[in-house]
N, C-alpha and C positions, 0 to 999 in steps of 0.2 A: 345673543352671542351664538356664534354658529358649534356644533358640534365638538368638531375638530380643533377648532381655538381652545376650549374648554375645557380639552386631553391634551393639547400640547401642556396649555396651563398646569397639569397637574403631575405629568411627569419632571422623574426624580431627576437632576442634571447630572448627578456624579452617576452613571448606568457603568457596570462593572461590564470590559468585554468580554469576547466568550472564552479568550483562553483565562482570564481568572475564573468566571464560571466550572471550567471544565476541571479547573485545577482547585477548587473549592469542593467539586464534587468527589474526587480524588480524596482527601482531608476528611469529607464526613463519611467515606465508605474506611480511612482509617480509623473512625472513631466509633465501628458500629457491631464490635465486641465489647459485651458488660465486661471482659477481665482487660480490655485495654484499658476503659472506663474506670475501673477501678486502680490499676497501675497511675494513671494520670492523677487520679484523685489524691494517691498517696504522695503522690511528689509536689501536690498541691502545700505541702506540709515542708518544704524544702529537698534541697537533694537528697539520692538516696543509691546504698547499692543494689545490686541485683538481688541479696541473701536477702535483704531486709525488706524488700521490694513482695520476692516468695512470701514472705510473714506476713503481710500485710495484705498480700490480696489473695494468698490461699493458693498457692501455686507452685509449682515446681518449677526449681532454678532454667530445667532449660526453656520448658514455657516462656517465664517472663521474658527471657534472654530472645528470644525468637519473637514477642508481640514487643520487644524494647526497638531491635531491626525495623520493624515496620513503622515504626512509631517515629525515629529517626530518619526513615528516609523520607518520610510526611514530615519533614521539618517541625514536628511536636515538641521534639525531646535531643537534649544536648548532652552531650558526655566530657567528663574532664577524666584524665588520667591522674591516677596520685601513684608513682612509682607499681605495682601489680593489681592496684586496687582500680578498679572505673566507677566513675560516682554519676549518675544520673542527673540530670533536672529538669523543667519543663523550657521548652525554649523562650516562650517569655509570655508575659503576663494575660495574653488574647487567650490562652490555651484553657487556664484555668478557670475562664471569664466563660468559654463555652460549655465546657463540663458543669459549673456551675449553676449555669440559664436552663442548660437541658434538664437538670434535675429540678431545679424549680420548675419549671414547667411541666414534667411528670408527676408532682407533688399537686400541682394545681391539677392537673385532667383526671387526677386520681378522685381528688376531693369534690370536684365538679361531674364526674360522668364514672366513674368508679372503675378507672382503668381500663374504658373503650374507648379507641379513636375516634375521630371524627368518620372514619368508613365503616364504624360500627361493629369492627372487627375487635379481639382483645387486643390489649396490647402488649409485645414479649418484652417480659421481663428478667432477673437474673436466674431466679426460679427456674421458668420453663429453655432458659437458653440451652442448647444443645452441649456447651464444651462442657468434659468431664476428662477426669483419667481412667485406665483400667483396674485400678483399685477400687474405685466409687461404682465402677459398672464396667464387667465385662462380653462385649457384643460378641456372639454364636455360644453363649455358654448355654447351661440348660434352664437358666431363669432368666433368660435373656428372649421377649418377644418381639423385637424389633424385625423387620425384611429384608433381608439380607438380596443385596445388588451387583452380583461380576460388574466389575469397572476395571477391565485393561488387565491386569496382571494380579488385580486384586482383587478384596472383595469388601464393598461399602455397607452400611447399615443405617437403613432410613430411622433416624428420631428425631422428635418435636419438627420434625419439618426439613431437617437438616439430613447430607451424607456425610457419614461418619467412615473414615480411613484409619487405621491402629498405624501409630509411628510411635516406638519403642514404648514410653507411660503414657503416650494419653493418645486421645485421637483430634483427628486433624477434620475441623470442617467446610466438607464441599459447598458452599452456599452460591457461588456463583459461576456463571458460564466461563469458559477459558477465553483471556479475550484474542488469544487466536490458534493457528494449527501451525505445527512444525514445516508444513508445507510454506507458509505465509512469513516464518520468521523461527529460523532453529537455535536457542540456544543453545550457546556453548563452540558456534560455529565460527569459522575465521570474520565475518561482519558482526559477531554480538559483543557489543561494549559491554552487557549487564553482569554484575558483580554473581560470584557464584558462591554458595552456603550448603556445608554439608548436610545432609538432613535424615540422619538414621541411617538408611541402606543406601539413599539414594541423592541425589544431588538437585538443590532448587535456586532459580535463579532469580535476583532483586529488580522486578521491572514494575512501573510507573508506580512504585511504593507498594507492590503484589509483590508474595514471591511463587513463583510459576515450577512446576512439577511435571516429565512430562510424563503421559500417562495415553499410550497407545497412538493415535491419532489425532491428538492435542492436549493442551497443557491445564493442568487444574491450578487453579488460584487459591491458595492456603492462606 
C-alpha cells in the first residue's frame, strides 16, 4: 500500500473548518483564567447569582460581573432575569464537560510528571496566577518588589509573568498583545458596532469576546 493511501485511510472525515477552528480558539483563550474556571465550576452546581458567585469563587462583585461579560459573549454562560435579580447558568452541558476533562487532566499530569508540562516547563497554576486585588497586594507600595513599566498614561507592574494595571480593587491583567491599533479600527467611532462597558475611569469595548482599552497607540485586551 502506497504511502499516501494509508493517510488518506486515516484521516478523521468530520475535519472541523477553520472558521470553527478559529472560533474554538477564541472559547479556550475565554477559559484561560483560573477565576473564570472557577466561576464556571460553581455554576457547574446549578444556576447562580452574581453575590453568590463572589462567595464562591473569592471574588469581588464587580470582578465576577466583568469575567461573567466575557464568559457570555463566548457563549459559556446564559442569563435569565427574575424581576432586579439576574441568575446565571452555564449555557449547556459541553461547558461543564470541558472544565471537567481539563481538571482531570491536570490531576493526571500532576500525579504522572508532578506539575511539568510536556515542554518541561512548570505548569501555572491558581497559586502562581497573577490576579489579585489591592488589598492582597499593593503594587508601588514599599513591600512591593515588582518593576514597575510606563504603559500610555499609566503605569503597569511586572508579576509572575503577567502586566498588572490598578482599575479601582483589583488589577487588570495584560497578558496579551492588542489585536489591533486605533489606527487599523477605532472604537467608539461612527463604523464600531462593538457594545461599550464602563470600566472605572475609563471606557472598554466588547470585541471577538475581548474587551479592548485603549491605551496610547493601541488597545489592551483585559
Amino acid at each position: 500500500m502506497r504511502l499516501e493511501q494509508y493517510l488518506d485511510g486515516c484521516l478523521c472525515v468530520d475535519v472541523a473548518d477553520e472558521r470553527d477552528l478559529l472560533e474554538a480558539a477564541e472559547l479556550f483563550k475565554a477559559l484561560s483564567a483560573a477565576s473564570r474556571l472557577r466561576i464556571l465550576r460553581a455554576l457547574s452546581a446549578g444556576p447562580s447569582t452574581v453575590t453568590a458567585l463572589a462567595g464562591a469563587a473569592g471574588l469581588s462583585q464587580p470582578l465576577v460581573s466583568q469575567h461573567l461579560k466575557l464568559l457570555r459573549g463566548n457563549n459559556l454562560v446564559s442569563v435569565t432575569r427574575l424581576g432586579k435579580e439576574a441568575l446565571y447558568a452555564l449555557a449547556d452541558g459541553h461547558v461543564s464537560h470541558m472544565v471537567a476533562d481539563a481538571l482531570a487532566h491536570i490531576q493526571e499530569t500532576r500525579r504522572g510528571n508532578h506539575m511539568v508540562g510536556a515542554s518541561g516547563r512548570a505548569i501555572m497554576t491558581e497559586e502562581n496566577k497573577a490576579e489579585h486585588t489591592l488589598a492582597e497586594h499593593r503594587h508601588g507600595a514599599a513591600d512591593c518588589t515588582h518593576e514597575s513599566v510606563q504603559h500610555g498614561d499609566h503605569v503597569d507592574y511586572l508579576h509572575d509573568g503577567h502586566r498588572h494595571a490598578e482599575h479601582e480593587d483589583h488589577y487588570d491583567e495584560h497578558d496579551d498583545p492588542a489585536e489591533h491599533t486605533p489606527g487599523e479600527h477605532r472604537h467608539g467611532g461612527a463604523d464600531c458596532t462593538h457594545e461599550s462597558v464602563q470600566h472605572g475611569d475609563h471606557v472598554d469595548y466588547v470585541h471577538a469576546g475581548h474587551r479592548h482599552a485603549e491605551h496610547g497607540d493601541h488597545y489592551d485586551e483585559h
